[in-house]
Structures are given as structure tokens and as C-alpha cells.
N, C-alpha and C positions, 0 to 999 in steps of 0.2 A: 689270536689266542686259541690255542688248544686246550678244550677240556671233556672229559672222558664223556660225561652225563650229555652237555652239549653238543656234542660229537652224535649221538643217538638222535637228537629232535631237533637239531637245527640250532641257528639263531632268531628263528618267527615267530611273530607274536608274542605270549606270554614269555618264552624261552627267550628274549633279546635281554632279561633278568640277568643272565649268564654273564653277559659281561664285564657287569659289575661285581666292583671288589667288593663291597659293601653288603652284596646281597651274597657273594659265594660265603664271606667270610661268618653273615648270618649260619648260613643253609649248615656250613661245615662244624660252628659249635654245638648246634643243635642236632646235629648225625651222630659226632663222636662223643656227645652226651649220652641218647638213645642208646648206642652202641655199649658206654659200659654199664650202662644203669641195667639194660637186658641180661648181658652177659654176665654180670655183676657176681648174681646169688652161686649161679653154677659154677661159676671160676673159683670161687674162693672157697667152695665146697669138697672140690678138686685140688687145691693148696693145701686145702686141712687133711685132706686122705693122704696125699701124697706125703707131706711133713712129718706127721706125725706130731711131734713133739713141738713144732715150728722154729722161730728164729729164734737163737740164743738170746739171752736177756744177760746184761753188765752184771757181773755179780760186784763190782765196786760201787755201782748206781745205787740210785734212791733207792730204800727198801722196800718200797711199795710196790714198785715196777717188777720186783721177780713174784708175789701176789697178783696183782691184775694183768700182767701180759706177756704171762707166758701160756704157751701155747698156741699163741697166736699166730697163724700164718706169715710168712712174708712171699716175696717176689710180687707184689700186688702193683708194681709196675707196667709188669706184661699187661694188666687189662689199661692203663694210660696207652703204654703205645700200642696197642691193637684200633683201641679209638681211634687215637690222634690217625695213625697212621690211613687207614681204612677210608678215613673221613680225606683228609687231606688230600690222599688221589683221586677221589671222587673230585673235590671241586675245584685244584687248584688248576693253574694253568701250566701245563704237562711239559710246556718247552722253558718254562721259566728256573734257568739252574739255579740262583738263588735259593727256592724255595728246594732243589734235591741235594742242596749241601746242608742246610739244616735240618730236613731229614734224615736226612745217611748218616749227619754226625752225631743225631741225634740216638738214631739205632746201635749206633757203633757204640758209643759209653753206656747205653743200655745194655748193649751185650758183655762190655767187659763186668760192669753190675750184677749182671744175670750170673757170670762163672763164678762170681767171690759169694755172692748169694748164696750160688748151689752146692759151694765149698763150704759157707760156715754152717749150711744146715744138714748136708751129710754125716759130716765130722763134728757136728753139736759146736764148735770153735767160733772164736769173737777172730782169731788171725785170719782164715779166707787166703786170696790170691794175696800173695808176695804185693807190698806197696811198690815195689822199684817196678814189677815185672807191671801193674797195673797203673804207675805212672807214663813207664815206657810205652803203652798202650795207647794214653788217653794223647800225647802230646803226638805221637804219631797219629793217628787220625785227625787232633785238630791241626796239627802244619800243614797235610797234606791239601785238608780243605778250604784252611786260609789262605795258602800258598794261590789257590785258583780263584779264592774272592779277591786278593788282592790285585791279580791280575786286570779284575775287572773295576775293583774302586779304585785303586791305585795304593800309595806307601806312605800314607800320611795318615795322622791322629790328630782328627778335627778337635779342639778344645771349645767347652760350652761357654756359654759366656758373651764370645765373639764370637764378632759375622763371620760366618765361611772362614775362619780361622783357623791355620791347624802345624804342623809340626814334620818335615819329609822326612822320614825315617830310612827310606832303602829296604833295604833286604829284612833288616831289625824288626822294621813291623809285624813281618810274619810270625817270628819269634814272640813279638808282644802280646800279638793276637791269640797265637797259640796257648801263651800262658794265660791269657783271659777266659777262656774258652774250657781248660784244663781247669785252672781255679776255681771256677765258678761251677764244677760240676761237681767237684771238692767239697765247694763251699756251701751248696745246697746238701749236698750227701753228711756233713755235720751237721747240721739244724734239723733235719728230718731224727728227732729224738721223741718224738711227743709226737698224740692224736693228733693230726690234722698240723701240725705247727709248720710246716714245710711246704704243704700243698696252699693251701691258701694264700700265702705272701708268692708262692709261684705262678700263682694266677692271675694279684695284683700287677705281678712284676709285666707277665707276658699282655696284660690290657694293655697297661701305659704304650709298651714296644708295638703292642698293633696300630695303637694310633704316632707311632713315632715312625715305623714304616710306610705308612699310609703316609705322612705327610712328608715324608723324603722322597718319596713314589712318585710325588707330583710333583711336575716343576713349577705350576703356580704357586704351590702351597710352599715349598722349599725357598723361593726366592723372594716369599713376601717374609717368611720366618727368617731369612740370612742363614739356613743351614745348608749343607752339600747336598746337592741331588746327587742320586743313585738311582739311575735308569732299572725298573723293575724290580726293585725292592718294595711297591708297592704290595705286591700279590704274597708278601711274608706276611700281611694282617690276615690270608686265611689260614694258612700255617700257625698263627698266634691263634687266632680262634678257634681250630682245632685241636689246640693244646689246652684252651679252658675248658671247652668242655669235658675233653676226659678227663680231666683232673676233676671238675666240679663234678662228674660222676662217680668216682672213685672216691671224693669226698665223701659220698653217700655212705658209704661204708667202714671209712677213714677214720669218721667222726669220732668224737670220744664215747662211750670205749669201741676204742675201734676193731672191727672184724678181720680187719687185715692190715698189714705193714705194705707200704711202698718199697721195703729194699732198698740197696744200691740198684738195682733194676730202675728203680725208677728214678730217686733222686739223681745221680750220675745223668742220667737219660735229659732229663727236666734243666740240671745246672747246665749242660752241655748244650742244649737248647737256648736254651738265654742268651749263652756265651756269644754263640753263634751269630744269631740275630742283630745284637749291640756289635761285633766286627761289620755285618752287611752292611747296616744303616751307619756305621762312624762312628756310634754313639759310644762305647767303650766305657768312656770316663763317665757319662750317664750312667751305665749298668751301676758304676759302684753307689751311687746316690739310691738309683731307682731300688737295687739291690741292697742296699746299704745295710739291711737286716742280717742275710746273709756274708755280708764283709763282717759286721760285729762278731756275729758264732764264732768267724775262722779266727779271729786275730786275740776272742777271747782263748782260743786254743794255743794259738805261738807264745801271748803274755804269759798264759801257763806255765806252759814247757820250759821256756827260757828263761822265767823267776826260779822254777826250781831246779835247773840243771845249775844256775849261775848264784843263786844264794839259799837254797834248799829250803823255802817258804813258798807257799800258794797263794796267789795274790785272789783268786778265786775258790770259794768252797768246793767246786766243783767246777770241771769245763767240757763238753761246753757253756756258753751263759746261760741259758736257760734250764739248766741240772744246777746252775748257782741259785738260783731264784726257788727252785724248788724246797734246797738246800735251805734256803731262810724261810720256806713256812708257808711259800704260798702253794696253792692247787694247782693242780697240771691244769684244770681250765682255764683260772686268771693268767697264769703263764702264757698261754697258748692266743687267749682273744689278745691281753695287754700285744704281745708282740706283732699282732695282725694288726692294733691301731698302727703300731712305729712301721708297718710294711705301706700302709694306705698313707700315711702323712711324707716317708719317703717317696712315696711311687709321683704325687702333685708336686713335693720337689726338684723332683725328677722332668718332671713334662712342665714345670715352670721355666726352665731350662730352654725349652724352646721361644719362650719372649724373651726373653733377658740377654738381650743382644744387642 
């Protein structure tokens, strides 16, 4: 194992800690915590100067929302992946590609995030980058990187349920994966509508996945479970853990009402994250359980679209769900906690999924 810290003091004595997943993946939440909670105040002081005016507000939204938040910064992303990231090279273990393709792909959708960001807020616009030219983006960077995970897991979509059961796809997979990977960063990038409503089930989601790569990681724990081992997908639980905590730091701020927007900077960044993680470990058809929050937003948006292009009625007051909910009366807070229970009761159905076999 290669790791940067380690590398300085050895593996002796107290430093034979290093080893451990357990303990990098401790070390690394609690860095890229520190890390945004420091950086926090000065980052988003510097989004307000630079903005001005900050992120556009839906002028078709709720009508409360262009009253309380506007003006409010966005791109509050960038302080997530400064953490996660910062944090991440410190502990993980440096030759483990696994954990530099859900980095890079993670950076990459953050960066397409960042241009549509700095589009809607230059030019005050809710349109930003072109969706073709910013789909065309997102599915090129994730085939590229799924094209090299699969190389290494292979071409098949393990099903939950059953032992070591799964489905050989061929070349398709990649394609599959890509669209999981793509969608999900989608699919978080719509729920991110509300304080806090996005970061938190983002953080349930990425728990569950550290302890689902941890225990794909091992081959004891993989073949007492009946799921596929994935040699070195273990060390994706400090890359999970350095994603809670900047997000739980960022939360800090996030909160309702909150001081800053995540952007597409960071949502994009975050779903693409996820995505990623569930292609390494197999777990795919998990994400949409563990995620399942974020599959309701997207699909309350397609019901939408497609009731009204095909009988000119809204089956929702508003889409996505959560702008419906508002819609009938309730408070952005009950909106926001009620959908963090349904992210924490998905996330145990999700890692029940590992006995149920």
C-alpha cells in the first residue's frame, strides 16, 4: 500500500494504523470535514463578492423562493470537492485506480457543473450550457471511466437478491454503466432544489456504499454475503468517507436558510460520485434502492413532461416532487427532513440487500 502521510513516517508503531481501511477512512472524514468547515466562512464570502446578485431563482417556483434566496451564492460545490478531494489524497492508497476513477469522474462532472454555474450566473439565465453539449460531456467521461472499470470487474450486472448472480452483458455494459453514472448525477442535480434537501440523502447514500465497498473489498466478507468480490474496492470506503465529510461540512452552511447553494458544481460532482462507486462495487441496481430518493425526483420530472406534451394536464403541481409538496402547503423544512427519513429507510433497504440472498 501507498499512502502519501505513510510514506513520511513509516509503517511503525503507532503509524502501522495506516493500514487500515477503517482507520484511513476515519482519519479522511474528519480532514475533509475540518477542511470545509475552516474554509467555509472565507469561501462563501468570496462567492458573495464575486456574484453579486448570486444564482438565479425559478421565476415559475414557489413564490417564497425569489423572497428568501435570492441573492444567495452558488457554486458552494467547490468547497465539497476541495475537501473531499484534499482529504482523499492524503489517505487513500495512491496506487489504488479504483479509487482515481471515482475521483477524476467525480472532478469531471463537477467541472462540467462549474461552466453551466458560471454561465447561469454571469448572464443572470436558469438555460447555462446547452443540455446536449453538457450531456455529451457527462457520458463521455463516464464511458471512458467505466470502459477501464470494467476491464477490471468484467461485463456483467450482478442482480441483488441472488448469490453471485448476475447477467454478461458484453460491451453493453459499459454503455449501462455509463448511463448510471450519467443519470445519477442528473438525478441528484434535480433534488438539489431546497436547504440541505440533496446533501443529506447524499451522504446517507455514500454511508451505506462505504460499508458495501468494504465488504466487497474483502473476500471473507464477500463470500460469507454471496456477493462478487472486487479485489480493491475496498479502499472506495475512504473516498466514501471523504465525501461525507465535506458534504457534512458544507452542510454547515447549507442548512436552512442556507448561506450558499451547491450548484451544479456540486450536485453533478456528488451524483457522478455515487454513480461511480455502485458501477466499481456491482452494485448498480442497489444505487436505485439505496438512491431511490433521487430516482423519485427524476421520474417525477419525465411523469411531468410526458402528461403534458401527450394530454396537456400536470399530473404534479409542480416538478420536481418536492416543489409539489411545497405546492400543497407544506414548509420547505418538513419537505426537506420528511424526505431525509425516505433517504435513511431507502439507504437499510438497500444494505438489506446484502443478506437477502
Amino acid at each position: 500500500m501507498i499512502n502519501l502521510i505513510a510514506d513520511l513516517f513509516g509503517f511503525e508503531g503507532i503509524f502501522n494504523l495506516f493500514r487500515y481501511i477503517t482507520f484511513r477512512a476515519i482519519a479522511a472524514l474528519m480532514t475533509s470535514l475540518a477542511i470545509a468547515l475552516l474554509l467555509g466562512p472565507r469561501f462563501i464570502d468570496m462567492l458573495r463578492l464575486k456574484q453579486g446578485k448570486g444564482q438565479p431563482i425559478r421565476e415559475d417556483g414557489p413564490e417564497w423562493h425569489l423572497l428568501t434566496k435570492r441573492g444567495t451564492p452558488t457554486m458552494g460545490g467547490l468547497l465539497i470537492l476541495i475537501g473531499m478531494t484534499v482529504s482523499t489524497l492524503l489517505w487513500m492508497d495512491v496506487g489504488n485506480g479504483f479509487v482515481w476513477s471515482a475521483l477524476l469522474v467525480t472532478l469531471g462532472f463537477g467541472a462540467i457543473g462549474f461552466m453551466d454555474d458560471f454561465d447561469k450566473v454571469t448572464k443572470q439565465s436558469h438555460k447555462g450550457v446547452s443540455g446536449k453539449v453538457r450531456l455529451g460531456l457527462e457520458f463521455l467521461i463516464a464511458g471512458l471511466a467505466c470502459s477501464w472499470i470494467a476491464s477490471r470487474t468484467g461485463f456483467t450486472l450482478y442482480l441483488p437478491f441472488l448469490k453471485d448472480a448476475g447477467l454478461y452483458l458484453g460491451l453493453f455494459y459499459i454503455a449501462f454503466a455509463a448511463f448510471i453514472v450519467t443519470g445519477f448525477g442528473n438525478a441528484v442535480n434535480l433534488t438539489d432544489g431546497l436547504d440541505g434537501l440533496a446533501t443529506m440523502p447524499v451522504i446517507i447514500a455514500a454511508s451505506a456504499f462505504a460499508i458495501i465497498a468494504y465488504l466487497v473489498g474483502n473476500i471473507r466478507f464477500s463470500d460469507y454475503l454471496g456477493v462478487h468480490h472486487v479485489p480493491g474496492s475496498g479502499e472506495l470506503a475512504v473516498f466514501c468517507a471523504a465525501l461525507i465529510g465535506a458534504c457534512l461540512g458544507f452542510l454547515w452552511f447549507n442548512a436552512p436558510p442556507a448561506m450558499v447553494f451547491m450548484g451544479d458544481t456540486g450536485s453533478l460532482a456528488l451524483g457522478g460520485a455515487l454513480g461511480t462507486i455502485a458501477v466499481i462495487t456491482n452494485h448498480e441496481i442497489v444505487l436505485l434502492v439505496i438512491g431511490g430518493l433521487f430516482v423519485l425526483e427524476t421520474l417525477s420530472v419525465i411523469i411531468q413532461v410526458a402528461s403534458f406534451k401527450l394530454t396537456g394536464k400536470r399530473v404534479f403541481r409542480m416538478a420536481p416532487l418536492h416543489h409539489h409538496y411545497e405546492k400543497k402547503g407544506w414548509k420547505e423544512s418538513t419537505v426537506v427532513i420528511r424526505f431525509w427519513i425516505i433517504a435513511i429507510l431507502l439507504a437499510l433497504v438497500g444494505l438489506a440487500t446484502l443478506k437477502l440472498r
